[in-house]
C-alpha positions as CSV (number, residue, x, y, z in Angstrom):
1,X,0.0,0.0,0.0
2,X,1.3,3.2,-1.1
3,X,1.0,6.5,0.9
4,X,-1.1,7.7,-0.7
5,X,-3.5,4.7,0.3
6,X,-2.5,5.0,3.7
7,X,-3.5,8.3,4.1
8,X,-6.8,7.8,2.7
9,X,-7.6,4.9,4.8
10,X,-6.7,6.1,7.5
11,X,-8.8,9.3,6.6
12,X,-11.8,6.8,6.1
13,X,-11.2,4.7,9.4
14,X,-11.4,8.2,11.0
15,X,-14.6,9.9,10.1
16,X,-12.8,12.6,7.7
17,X,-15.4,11.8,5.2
18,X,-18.5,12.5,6.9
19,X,-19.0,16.2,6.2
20,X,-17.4,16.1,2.4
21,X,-19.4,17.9,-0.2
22,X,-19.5,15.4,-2.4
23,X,-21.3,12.2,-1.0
24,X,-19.2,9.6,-3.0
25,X,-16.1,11.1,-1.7
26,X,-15.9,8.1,0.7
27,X,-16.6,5.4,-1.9
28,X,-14.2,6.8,-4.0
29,X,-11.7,7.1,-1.0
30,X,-12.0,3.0,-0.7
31,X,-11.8,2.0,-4.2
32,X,-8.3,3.8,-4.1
33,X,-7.1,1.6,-1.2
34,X,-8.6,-1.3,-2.8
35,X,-7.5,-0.9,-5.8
36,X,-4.6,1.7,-6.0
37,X,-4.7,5.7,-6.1
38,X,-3.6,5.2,-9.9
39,X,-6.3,3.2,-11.1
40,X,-8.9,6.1,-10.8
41,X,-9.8,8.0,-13.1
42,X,-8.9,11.4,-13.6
43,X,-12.0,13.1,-12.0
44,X,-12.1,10.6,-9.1
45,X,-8.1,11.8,-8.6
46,X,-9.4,15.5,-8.8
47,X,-12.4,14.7,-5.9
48,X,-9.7,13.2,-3.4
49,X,-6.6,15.6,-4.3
50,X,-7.7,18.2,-1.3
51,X,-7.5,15.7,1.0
52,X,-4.2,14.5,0.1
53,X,-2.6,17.9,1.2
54,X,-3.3,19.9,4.2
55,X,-1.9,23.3,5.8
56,X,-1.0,22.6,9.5
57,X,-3.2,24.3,11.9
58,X,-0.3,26.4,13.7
59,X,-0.3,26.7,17.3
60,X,-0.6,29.6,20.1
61,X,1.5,30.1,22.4
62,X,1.2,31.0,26.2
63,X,0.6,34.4,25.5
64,X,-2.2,34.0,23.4
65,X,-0.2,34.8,19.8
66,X,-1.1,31.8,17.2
67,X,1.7,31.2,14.8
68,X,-0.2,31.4,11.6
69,X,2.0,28.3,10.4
70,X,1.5,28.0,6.7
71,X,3.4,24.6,6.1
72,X,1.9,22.1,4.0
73,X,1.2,19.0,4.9
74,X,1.3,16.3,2.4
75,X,2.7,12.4,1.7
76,X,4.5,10.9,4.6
77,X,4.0,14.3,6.5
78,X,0.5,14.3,6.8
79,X,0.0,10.8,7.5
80,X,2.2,11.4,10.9
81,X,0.8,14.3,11.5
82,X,-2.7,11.8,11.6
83,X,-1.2,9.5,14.0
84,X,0.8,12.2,16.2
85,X,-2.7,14.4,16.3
86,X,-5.7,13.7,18.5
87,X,-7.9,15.2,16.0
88,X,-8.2,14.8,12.5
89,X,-9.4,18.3,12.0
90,X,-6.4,20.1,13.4
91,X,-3.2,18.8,12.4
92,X,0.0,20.1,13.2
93,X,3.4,19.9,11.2
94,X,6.6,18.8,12.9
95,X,8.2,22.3,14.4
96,X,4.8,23.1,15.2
97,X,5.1,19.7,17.4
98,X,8.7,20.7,18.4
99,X,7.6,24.1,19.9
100,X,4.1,23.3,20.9
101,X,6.5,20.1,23.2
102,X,8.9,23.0,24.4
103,X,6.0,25.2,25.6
104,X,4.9,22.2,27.1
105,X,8.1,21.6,28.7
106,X,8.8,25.2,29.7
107,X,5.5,25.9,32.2
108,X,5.9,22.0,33.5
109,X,9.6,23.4,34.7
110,X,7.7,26.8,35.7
111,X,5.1,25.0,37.6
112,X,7.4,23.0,39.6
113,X,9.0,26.1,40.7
C-alpha cells in the first residue's frame, strides 16, 4: 500500500469523510485503497486531491499569539501528523510539534517552581 493509500484509509477509518461535499467522496476514497490511487480516473483523482494535502493548523503560544504556520502537509508528512494528532481536524506539522512540546516543557519546569 502506497502512501497515498495510507493516508486515505486512515482518513476513512477516521470519520474525515462524513462532512465532504460530495457524498461519494468516501466510496471513491476505498476503491483507491482497494485498488490503487492510480487506477482512478482522472476526475475521481481531482475529488480526493484536497484531501491528500493539508496546511498545518499552527499553534498559540502561552501568551495568546497563534503562529499562523502556513506549512503544508502532504505524503508521509500528513499521515504522521494523523497519528501524532488527536484530531483529525487540526493537524500540526513537525516544528509546530517541536515548539508546541517545548511550551509544554517550559510551564511544567515553571510549575514546579
Amino acid at each position: 500500500m502506497g502512501i497515498k493509500e495510507k493516508i486515505l484509509d486512515y482518513q476513512v477509518t477516521h470519520g474525515v469523510f462524513d462532512n465532504s461535499t460530495f457524498a461519494g467522496t468516501e466510496g471513491i476514497a476505498k476503491r483507491a485503497i482497494a485498488e490503487g490511487f492510480d487506477a482512478l480516473s482522472e476526475k475521481q483523482k481531482a475529488v480526493l486531491e484536497p484531501y491528500l494535502s493539508i496546511t498545518c493548523s499552527g499553534i498559540t503560544d502561552p501568551g495568546g499569539h497563534h503562529n499562523d504556520c502556513a506549512a503544508v502537509l502532504e505524503g508521509e508528512s500528513l499521515l504522521d501528523a494523523y497519528h501524532r494528532c488527536e484530531d483529525p481536524e487540526y493537524l500540526i506539522c513537525d516544528s509546530c510539534d517541536d515548539e508546541e512540546g517545548y511550551y509544554a516543557h517550559q510551564w511544567d519546569r515553571i510549575s514546579q517552581e
